[in-house]
C-alpha positions as CSV (number, residue, x, y, z in Angstrom):
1,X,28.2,-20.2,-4.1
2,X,24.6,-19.8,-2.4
3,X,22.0,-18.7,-4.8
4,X,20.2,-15.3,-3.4
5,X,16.3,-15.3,-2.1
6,X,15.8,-12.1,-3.5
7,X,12.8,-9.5,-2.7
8,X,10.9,-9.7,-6.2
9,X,9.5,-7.1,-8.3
10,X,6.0,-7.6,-8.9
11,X,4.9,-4.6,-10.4
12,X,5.8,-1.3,-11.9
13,X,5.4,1.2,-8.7
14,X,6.5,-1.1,-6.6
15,X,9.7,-0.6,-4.3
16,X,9.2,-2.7,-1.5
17,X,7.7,-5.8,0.1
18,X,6.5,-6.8,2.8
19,X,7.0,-10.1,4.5
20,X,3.8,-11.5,5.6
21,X,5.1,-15.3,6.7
22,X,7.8,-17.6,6.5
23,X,6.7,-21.4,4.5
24,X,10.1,-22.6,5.3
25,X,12.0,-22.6,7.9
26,X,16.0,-22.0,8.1
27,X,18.0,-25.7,7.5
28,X,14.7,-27.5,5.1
29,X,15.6,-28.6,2.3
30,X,14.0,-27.0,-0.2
31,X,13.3,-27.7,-4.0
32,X,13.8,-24.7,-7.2
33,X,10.2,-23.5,-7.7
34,X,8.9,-24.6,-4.1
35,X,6.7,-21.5,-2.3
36,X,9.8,-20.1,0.3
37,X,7.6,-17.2,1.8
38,X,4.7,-14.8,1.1
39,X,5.1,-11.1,0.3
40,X,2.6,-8.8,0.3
41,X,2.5,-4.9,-1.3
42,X,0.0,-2.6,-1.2
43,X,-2.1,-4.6,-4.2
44,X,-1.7,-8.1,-3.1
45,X,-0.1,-10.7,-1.4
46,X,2.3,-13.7,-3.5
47,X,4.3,-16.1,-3.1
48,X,8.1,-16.2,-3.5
49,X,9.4,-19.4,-4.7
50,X,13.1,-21.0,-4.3
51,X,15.1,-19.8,-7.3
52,X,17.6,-23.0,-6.8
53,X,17.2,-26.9,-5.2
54,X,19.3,-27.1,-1.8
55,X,19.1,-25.3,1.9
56,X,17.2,-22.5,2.8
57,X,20.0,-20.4,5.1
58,X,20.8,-16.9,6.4
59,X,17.2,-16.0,6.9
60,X,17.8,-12.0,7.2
61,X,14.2,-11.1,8.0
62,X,11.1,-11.9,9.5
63,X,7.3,-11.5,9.3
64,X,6.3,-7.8,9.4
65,X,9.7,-6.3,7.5
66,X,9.7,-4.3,4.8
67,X,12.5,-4.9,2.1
68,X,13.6,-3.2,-0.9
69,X,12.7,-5.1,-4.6
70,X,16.1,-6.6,-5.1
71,X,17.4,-6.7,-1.8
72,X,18.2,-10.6,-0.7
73,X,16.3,-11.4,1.8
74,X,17.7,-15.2,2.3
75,X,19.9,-18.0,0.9
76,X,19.7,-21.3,-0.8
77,X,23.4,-23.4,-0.1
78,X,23.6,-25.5,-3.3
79,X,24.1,-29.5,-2.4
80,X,27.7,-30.1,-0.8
81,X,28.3,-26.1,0.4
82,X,29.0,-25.5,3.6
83,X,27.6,-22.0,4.7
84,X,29.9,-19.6,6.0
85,X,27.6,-16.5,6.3
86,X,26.1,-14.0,3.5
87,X,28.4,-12.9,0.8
88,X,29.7,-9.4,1.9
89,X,26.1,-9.0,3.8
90,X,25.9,-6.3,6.2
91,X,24.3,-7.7,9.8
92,X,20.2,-7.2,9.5
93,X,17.9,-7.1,12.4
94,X,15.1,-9.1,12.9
95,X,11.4,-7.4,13.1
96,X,9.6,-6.3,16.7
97,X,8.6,-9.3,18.0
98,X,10.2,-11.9,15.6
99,X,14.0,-11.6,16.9
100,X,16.6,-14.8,15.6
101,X,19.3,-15.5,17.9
102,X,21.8,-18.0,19.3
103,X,20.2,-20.5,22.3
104,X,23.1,-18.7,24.4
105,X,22.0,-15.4,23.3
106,X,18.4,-15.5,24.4
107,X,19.1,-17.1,27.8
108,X,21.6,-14.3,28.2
109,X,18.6,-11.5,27.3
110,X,16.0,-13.1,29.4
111,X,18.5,-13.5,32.3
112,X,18.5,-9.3,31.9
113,X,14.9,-8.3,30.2
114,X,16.7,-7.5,26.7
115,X,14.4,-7.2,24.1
116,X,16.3,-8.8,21.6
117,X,14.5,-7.0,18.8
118,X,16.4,-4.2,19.8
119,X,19.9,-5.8,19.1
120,X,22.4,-5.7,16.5
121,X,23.1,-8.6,15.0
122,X,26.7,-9.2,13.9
123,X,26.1,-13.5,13.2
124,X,25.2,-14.8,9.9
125,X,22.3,-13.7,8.1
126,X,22.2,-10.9,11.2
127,X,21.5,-13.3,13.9
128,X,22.2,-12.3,17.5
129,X,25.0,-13.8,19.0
130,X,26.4,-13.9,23.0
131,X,28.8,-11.1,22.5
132,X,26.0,-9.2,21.1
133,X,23.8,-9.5,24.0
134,X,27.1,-8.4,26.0
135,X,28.0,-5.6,24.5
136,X,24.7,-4.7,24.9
137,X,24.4,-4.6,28.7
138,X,28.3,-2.9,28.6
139,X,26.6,-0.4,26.8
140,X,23.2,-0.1,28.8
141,X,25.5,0.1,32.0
142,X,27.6,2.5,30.6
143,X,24.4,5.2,30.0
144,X,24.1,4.6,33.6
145,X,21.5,2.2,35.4
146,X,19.1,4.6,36.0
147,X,15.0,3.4,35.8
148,X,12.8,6.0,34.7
149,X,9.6,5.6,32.3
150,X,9.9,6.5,28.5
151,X,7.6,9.3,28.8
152,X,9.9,10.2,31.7
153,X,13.2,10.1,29.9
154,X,11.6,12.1,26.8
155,X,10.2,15.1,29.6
156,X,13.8,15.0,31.0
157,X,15.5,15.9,27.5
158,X,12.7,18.6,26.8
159,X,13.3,20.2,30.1
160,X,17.6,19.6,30.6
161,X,16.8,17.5,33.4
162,X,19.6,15.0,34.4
163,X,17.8,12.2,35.6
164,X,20.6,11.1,37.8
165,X,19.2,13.9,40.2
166,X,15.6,12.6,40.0
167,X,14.8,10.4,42.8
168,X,12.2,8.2,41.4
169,X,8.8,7.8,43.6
170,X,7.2,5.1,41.3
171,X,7.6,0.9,41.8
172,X,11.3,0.4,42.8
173,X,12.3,3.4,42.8
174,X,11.4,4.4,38.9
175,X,11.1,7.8,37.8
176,X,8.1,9.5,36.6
177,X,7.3,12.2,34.5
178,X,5.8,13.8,37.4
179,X,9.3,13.4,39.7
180,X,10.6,15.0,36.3
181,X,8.4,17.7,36.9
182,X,9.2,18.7,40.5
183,X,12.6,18.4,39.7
184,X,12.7,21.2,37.0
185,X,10.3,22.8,39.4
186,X,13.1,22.8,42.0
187,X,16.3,23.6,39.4
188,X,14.5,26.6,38.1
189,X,12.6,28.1,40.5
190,X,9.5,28.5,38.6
191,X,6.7,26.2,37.9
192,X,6.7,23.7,35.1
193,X,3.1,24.1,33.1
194,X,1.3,21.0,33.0
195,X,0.9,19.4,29.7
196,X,-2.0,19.7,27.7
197,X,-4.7,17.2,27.8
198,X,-5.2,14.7,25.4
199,X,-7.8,13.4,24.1
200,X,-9.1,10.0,25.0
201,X,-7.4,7.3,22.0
202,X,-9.4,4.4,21.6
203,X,-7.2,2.1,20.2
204,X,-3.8,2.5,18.1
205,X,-3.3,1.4,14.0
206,X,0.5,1.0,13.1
207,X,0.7,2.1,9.9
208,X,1.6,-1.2,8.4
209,X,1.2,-3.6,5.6
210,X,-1.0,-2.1,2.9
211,X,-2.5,1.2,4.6
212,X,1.9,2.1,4.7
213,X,2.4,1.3,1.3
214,X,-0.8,2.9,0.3
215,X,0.5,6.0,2.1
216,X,3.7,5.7,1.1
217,X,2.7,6.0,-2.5
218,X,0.3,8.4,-2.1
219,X,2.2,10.5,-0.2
220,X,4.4,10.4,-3.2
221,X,2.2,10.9,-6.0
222,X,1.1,14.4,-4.4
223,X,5.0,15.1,-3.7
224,X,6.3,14.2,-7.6
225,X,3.8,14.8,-10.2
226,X,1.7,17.9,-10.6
227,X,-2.1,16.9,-10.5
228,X,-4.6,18.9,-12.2
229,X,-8.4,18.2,-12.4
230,X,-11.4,18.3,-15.3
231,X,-14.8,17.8,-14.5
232,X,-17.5,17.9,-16.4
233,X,-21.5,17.0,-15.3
234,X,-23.1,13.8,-18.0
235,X,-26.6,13.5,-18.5
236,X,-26.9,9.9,-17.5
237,X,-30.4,8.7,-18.7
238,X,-29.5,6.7,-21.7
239,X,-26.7,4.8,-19.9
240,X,-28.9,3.9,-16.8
241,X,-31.3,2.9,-19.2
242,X,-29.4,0.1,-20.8
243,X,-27.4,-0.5,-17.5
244,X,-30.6,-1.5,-16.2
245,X,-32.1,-3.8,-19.1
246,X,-28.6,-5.8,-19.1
247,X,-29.2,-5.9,-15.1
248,X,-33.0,-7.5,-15.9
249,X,-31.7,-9.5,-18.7
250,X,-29.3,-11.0,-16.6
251,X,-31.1,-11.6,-13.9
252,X,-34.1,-13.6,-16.1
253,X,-30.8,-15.2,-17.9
254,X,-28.4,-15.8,-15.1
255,X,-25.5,-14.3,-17.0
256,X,-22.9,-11.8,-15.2
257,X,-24.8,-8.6,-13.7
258,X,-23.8,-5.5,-16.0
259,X,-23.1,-2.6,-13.8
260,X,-22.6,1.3,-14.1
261,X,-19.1,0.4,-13.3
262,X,-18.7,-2.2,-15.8
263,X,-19.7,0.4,-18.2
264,X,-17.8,3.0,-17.5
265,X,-14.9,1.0,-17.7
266,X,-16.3,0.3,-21.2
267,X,-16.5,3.9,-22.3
268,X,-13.3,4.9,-20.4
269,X,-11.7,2.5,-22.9
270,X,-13.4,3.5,-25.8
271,X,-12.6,7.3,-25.2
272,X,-8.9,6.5,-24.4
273,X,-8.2,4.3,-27.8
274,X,-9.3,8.0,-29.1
275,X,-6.9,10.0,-26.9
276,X,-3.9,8.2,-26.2
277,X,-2.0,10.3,-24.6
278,X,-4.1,9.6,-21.4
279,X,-3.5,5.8,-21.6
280,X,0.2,6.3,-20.5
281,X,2.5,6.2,-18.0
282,X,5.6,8.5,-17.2
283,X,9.0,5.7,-16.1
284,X,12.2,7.8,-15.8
285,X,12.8,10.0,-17.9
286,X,10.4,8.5,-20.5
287,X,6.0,8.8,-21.8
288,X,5.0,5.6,-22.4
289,X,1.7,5.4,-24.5
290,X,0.4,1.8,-24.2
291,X,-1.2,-0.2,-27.0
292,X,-3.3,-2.1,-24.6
293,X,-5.9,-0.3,-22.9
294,X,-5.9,-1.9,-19.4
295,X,-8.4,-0.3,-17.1
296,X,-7.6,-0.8,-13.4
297,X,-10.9,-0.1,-10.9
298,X,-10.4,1.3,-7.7
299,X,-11.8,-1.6,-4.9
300,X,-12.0,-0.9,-1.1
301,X,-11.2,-3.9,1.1
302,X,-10.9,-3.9,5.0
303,X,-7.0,-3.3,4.7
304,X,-7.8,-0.1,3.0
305,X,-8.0,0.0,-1.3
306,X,-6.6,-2.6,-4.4
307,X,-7.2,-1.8,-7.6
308,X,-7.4,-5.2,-9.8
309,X,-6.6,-4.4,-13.9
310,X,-9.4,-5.0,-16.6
311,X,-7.2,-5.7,-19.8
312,X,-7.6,-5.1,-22.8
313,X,-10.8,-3.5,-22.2
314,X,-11.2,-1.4,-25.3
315,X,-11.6,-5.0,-27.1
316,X,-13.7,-6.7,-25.0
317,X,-17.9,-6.5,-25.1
318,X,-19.7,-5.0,-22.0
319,X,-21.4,-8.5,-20.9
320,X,-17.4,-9.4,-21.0
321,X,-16.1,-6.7,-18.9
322,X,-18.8,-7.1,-16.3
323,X,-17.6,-10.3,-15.9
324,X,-14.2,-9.8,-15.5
325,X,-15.0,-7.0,-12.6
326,X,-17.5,-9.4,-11.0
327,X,-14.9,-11.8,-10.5
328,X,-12.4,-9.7,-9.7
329,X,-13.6,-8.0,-7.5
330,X,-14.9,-11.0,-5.3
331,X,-11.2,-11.8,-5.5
332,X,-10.1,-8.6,-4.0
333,X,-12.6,-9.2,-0.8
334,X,-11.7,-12.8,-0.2
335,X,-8.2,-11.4,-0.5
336,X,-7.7,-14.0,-3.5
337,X,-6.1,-11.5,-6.1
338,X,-3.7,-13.4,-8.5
339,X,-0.4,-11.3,-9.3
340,X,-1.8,-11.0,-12.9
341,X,-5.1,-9.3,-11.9
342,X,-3.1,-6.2,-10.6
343,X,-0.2,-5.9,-12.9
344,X,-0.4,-3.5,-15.9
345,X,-2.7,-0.8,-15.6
346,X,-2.7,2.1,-17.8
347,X,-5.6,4.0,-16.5
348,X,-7.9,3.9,-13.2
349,X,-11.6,4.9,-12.6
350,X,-12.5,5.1,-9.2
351,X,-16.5,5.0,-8.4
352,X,-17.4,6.5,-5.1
353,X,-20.8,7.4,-6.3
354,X,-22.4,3.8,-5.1
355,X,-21.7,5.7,-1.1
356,X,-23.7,8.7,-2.7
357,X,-20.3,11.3,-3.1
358,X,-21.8,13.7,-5.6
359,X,-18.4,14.9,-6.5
360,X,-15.1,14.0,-5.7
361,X,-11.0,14.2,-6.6
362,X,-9.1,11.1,-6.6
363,X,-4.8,11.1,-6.7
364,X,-3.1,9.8,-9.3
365,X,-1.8,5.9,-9.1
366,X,1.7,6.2,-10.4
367,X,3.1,5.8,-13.0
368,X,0.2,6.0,-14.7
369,X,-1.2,9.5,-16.3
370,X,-4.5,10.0,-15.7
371,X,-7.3,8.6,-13.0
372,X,-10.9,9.3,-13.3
373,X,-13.4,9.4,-10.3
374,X,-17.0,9.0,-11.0
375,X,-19.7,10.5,-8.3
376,X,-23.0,9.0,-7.7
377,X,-26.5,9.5,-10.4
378,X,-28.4,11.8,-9.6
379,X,-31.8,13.7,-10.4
380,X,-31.1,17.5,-11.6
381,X,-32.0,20.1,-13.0
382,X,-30.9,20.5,-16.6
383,X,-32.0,23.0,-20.3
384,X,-33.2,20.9,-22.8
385,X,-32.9,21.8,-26.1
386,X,-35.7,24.0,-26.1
387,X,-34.6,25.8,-23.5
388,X,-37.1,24.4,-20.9
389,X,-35.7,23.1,-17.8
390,X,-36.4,19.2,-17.3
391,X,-34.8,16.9,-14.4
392,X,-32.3,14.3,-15.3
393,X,-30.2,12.0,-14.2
394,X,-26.6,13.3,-13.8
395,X,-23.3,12.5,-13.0
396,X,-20.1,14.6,-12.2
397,X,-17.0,12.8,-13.6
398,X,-13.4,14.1,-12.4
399,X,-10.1,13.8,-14.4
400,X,-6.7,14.3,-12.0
401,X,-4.1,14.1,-14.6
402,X,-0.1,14.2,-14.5
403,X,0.6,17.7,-15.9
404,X,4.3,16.3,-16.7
405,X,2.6,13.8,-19.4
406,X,-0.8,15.6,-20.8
407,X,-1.7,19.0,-21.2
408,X,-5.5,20.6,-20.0
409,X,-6.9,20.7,-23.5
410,X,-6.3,17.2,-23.8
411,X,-7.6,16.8,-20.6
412,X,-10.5,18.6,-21.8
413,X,-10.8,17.2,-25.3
414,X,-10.9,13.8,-23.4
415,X,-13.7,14.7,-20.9
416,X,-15.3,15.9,-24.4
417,X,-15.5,12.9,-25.8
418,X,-16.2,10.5,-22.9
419,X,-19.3,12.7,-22.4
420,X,-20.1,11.9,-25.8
421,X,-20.3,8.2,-25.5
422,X,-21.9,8.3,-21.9
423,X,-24.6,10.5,-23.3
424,X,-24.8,8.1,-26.8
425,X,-23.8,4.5,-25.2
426,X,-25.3,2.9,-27.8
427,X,-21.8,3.4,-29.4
428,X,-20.4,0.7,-26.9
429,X,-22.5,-1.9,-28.0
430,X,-21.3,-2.2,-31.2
């Protein structure tokens, strides 16, 4: 029986894939463990590998779909099968742009101008067959062989214009929106108001690849869990301080450069092996508290944002961790990330304070609990301990936290002591 290709599961959030391209192609022979295709979600892009040794068969999409984890997405015929279509498969179309067909099928479409993307498939794996292509001009000549532009046909519906009644005054005879026009002038009597105009649209983003699945998840964090925000202003001098003799050191060393990032993902660590309830995720119907204190870090890229995992963070020293980020984040901009540099996250800091934000709130990355945005250093105002007003440096810091998993006071209690070790980081060098 053929062996499945099936969309993979790569990390917790994740319920889809997209196929970026296509290693193999339908009939190679292909070996268990050999790189079939490569996937990409909203964190990186991998490679799916053949989970058998035989054919690679019933190819059901192409580059550019988006498939559910666990849907099959091809076949592998085992040595000595003979492939008689997918088991109980329902026919699947091909992307825009990337149709499969039958030789006899796409003479057929280009004979008529049939975009075949457009065409149900009923062959194996969904591929488009002759009597596709024919029911398809049956059908197309049976809605009547009237030419009229799209924006044409949508002004028709809006106005109950029967466009058998237009005659058309564009090339050959097509209608226009304006023939639309004066024909709802004429059936009504009264004049049809222009439409509004538009502003001039320099160029058109589809919503693909990772800005969808970044909208798609965002879009569903807001929708799901309730979000509530802490913030609380940290006087910053000490931290700068050392952030800066680590930056020197390294530099007269050549070790890895320590940044305010890298230590804030030390004291987010050390603050959440103190309050646990914020290093957790909510799966089902179930809080999950973590014993690993994996710190993901928010990184733009020209696709939009990925957010590569520091784990074990709470154990490892700051010259460590800066490390880590430095390579990671390289990673994320050459578009390098491994799968295991984005999988398991229990927490995410965000940094917009290197673009000087002062202050900002940043949505929750589901599953997890709680994500903490960090605005930029600056010079304020603050009362000293005498009561005299000296300028320091300060930062604004912003919990959003999942109200279905934590509570504000521990929100609060949290923010408390993350304060604390910002204000004291001599604590992290320990």
């Amino acid at each position: 029986m053929p062996v499945p290709v099936i969309m993979p599961k790569f990390e917790m959030a994740q319920e889809s894939g997209r196929i970026l391209r296509w290693l193999k192609q339908e009939g190679e022979t292909v070996t268990k463990g050999e790189a079939l295709l490569e996937v990409e979600t909203d964190k990186v892009a991998m490679e799916v590998e053949a989970p058998a040794s035989g054919t690679l068969v019933g190819i059901r999409v192409g580059p550019g779909a988006v498939v559910p984890i666990g849907q099959p997405i091809a076949y592998i015929l085992l040595p000595g099968e003979v492939w008689e279509g997918a088991p109980g498969a329902s026919p699947a179309t091909s992307p825009a742009g990337a149709p499969r067909a039958t030789p006899v099928a796409e003479r057929i479409a280009q004979a008529h101008g049939v975009d075949l993307s457009v065409v149900p498939g009923t062959g194996p794996g969904g591929r488009v067959t002759k009597a596709d292509v024919e029911a398809f001009l049956a059908q197309r000549a049976a809605e009547g062989k009237v030419k009229a532009a799209p924006a044409a046909r949508r002004l028709a519906r809006e106005l109950g214009v029967d466009l058998r009644q237009v005659e058309g005054t564009g090339p050959g005879g097509r209608i226009q929106s304006e023939d639309v026009r004066r024909a709802a002038e004429a059936l009504r009597g009264a004049v049809v108001p222009e439409a509004p105009a538009r502003p001039a649209i320099r160029r058109r983003v589809p919503l693909a690849g990772m800005r969808r699945t970044i909208a798609e998840r965002m879009s569903r964090s807001v929708r799901e869990a309730p979000q509530f925000t802490v913030s609380i202003d940290v006087e910053m001098s000490r931290a700068m301080a050392i952030v800066e003799d680590l930056a020197a050191w390294a530099e007269r060393e050549g070790g890895p450069r320590v940044t305010l990032t890298a230590l804030l993902v030390k004291a987010c660590a050390w603050a959440l092996r103190r309050h646990p309830a914020l290093n957790a995720t909510l799966e089902g119907e179930e809080i999950l508290e973590w014993e690993d204190v994996n710190i993901g870090v928010a990184v733009a890229v020209p696709e939009g944002l990925v957010v590569p995992v520091i784990h074990e963070a709470d154990r490892r020293g700051l010259m460590e961790i800066a490390q880590i980020l430095e390579e990671k984040a390289r990673r994320a901009r050459e578009g390098a990330l491994r799968l295991e540099d984005v999988q398991g996250g229990t927490f995410t800091l965000s940094n917009l304070g290197m673009y000087g934000v002062d202050r900002f709130t940043a949505i929750l990355n589901p599953p997890q609990a709680g994500i903490l945005a960090v605005g930029r250093v600056a010079k304020r105002p603050v009362v000293g301990g005498g009561d005299e007003v000296v300028v320091r440096p300060v930062a604004t810091l912003t919990l959003t936290a999942d109200h279905r998993v934590i509570d504000g006071a521990q929100a609060a209690q949290f923010m408390e002591t993350l304060r604390a070790v910002l204000e004291r980081p001599g604590l992290l060098l320990g």
